[in-house]
C-alpha positions as a printed NumPy array, in Angstrom:
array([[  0.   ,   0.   ,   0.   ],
       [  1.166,   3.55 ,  -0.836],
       [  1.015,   6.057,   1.376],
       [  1.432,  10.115,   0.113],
       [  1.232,  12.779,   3.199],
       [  0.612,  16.232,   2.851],
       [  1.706,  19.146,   4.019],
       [  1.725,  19.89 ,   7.739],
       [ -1.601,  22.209,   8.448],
       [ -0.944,  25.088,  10.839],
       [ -2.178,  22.807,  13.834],
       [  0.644,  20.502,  12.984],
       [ -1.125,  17.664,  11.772],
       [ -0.229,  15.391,   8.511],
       [ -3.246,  13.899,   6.509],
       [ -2.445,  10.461,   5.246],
       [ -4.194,   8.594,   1.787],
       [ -4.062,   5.905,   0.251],
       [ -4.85 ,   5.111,  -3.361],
       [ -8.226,   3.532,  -2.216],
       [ -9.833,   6.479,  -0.687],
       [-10.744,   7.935,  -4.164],
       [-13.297,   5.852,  -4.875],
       [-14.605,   5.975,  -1.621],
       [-15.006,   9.185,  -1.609],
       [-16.954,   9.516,  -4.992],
       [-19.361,   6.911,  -3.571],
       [-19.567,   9.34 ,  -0.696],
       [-20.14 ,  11.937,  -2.624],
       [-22.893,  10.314,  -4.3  ],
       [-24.863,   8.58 ,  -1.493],
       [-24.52 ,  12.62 ,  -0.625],
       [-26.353,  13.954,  -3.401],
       [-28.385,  10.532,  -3.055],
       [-29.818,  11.819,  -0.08 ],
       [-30.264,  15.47 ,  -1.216],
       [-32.052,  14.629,  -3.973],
       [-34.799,  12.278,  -2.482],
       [-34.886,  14.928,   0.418],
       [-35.8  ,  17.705,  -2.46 ],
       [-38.066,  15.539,  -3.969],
       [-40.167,  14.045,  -0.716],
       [-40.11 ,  17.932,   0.191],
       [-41.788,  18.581,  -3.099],
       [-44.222,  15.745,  -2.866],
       [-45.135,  16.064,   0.481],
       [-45.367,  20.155,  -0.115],
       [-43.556,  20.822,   2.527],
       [-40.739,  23.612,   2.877],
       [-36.773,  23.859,   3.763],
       [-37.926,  26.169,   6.494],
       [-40.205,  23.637,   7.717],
       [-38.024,  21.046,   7.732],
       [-35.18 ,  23.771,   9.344],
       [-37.951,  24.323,  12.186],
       [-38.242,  20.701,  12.352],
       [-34.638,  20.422,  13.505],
       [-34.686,  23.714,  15.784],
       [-32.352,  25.321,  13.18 ],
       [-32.965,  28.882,  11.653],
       [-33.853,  29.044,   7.812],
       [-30.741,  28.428,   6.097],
       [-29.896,  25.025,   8.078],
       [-32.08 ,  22.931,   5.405],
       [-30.768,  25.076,   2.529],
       [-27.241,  24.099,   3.008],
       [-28.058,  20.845,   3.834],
       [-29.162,  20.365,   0.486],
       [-26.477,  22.674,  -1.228],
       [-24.333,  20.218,  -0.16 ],
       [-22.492,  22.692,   1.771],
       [-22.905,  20.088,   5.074],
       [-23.963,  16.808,   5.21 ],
       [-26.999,  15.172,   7.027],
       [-25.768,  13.215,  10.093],
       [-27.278,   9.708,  10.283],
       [-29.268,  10.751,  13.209],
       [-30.886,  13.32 ,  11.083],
       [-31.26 ,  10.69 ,   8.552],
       [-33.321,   9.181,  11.168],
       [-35.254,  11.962,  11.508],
       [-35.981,  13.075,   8.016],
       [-37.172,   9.748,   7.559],
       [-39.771,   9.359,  10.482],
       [-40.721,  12.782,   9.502],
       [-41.385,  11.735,   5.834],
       [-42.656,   8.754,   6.842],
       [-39.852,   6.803,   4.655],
       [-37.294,   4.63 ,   6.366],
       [-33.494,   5.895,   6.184],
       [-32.287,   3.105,   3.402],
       [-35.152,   4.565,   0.755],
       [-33.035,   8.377,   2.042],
       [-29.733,   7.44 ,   1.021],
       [-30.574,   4.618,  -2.223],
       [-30.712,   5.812,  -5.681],
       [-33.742,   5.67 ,  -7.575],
       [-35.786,   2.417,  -8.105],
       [-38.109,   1.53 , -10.533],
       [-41.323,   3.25 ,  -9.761],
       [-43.694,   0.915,  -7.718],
       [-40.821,   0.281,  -5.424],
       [-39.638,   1.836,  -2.426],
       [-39.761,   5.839,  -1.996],
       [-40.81 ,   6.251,  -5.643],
       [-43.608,   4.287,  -5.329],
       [-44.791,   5.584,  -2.172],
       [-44.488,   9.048,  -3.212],
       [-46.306,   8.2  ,  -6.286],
       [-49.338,   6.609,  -4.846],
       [-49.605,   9.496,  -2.258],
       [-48.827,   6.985,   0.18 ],
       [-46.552,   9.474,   1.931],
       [-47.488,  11.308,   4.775],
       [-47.832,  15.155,   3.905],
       [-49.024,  16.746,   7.274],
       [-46.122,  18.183,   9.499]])
């Protein structure tokens, strides 16, 4: 295994890699925007708003918005959240879409998805 460093960071610590974490970070990256997209779209189907959802956590208005800029990313105990909220479970959050009938897709299709707060 290879190992680069980089430079020392003012705090004094070194940052080590490998040639495997790459790839794990574009899956990363996409169970990310994964997440942020179902998010947008149960938001949308559920008509619900970011500052809802931002009052839902006990966050002011921009919380949800950089949530899903991608600016941060949503802890798995907000996850957990989002999904009892939505009335989805956390694996239909963070998997890519399905074929409709199946999983979040189908549920938002058929209306099946809560849309009260």
């Amino acid at each position: 295994m290879k190992l680069s460093t980089t430079p020392a960071t003012a705090a004094g610590t070194i940052s080590f890699t490998t040639g495997r974490s790459a790839g794990r970070d574009r899956k990363r990256s996409a169970t990310a925007e994964t997440v942020r997209r179902n998010v947008r779209r149960l938001l949308a189907v559920t008509g619900r708003t970011q500052q809802q959802m931002s009052q839902r956590f006990g966050r002011d208005d921009s919380w949800a918005n950089h949530k899903l800029a991608g600016r941060t990313v949503f802890h798995l105990w907000e996850l957990d959240e989002l999904a009892d909220w939505f009335g989805v479970t956390v694996v239909d959050l963070v998997t890519s879409d399905r074929p409709a009938g199946v999983g979040l897709a189908g549920r938002a299709a058929s209306g099946s998805v809560p849309g009260g707060s």
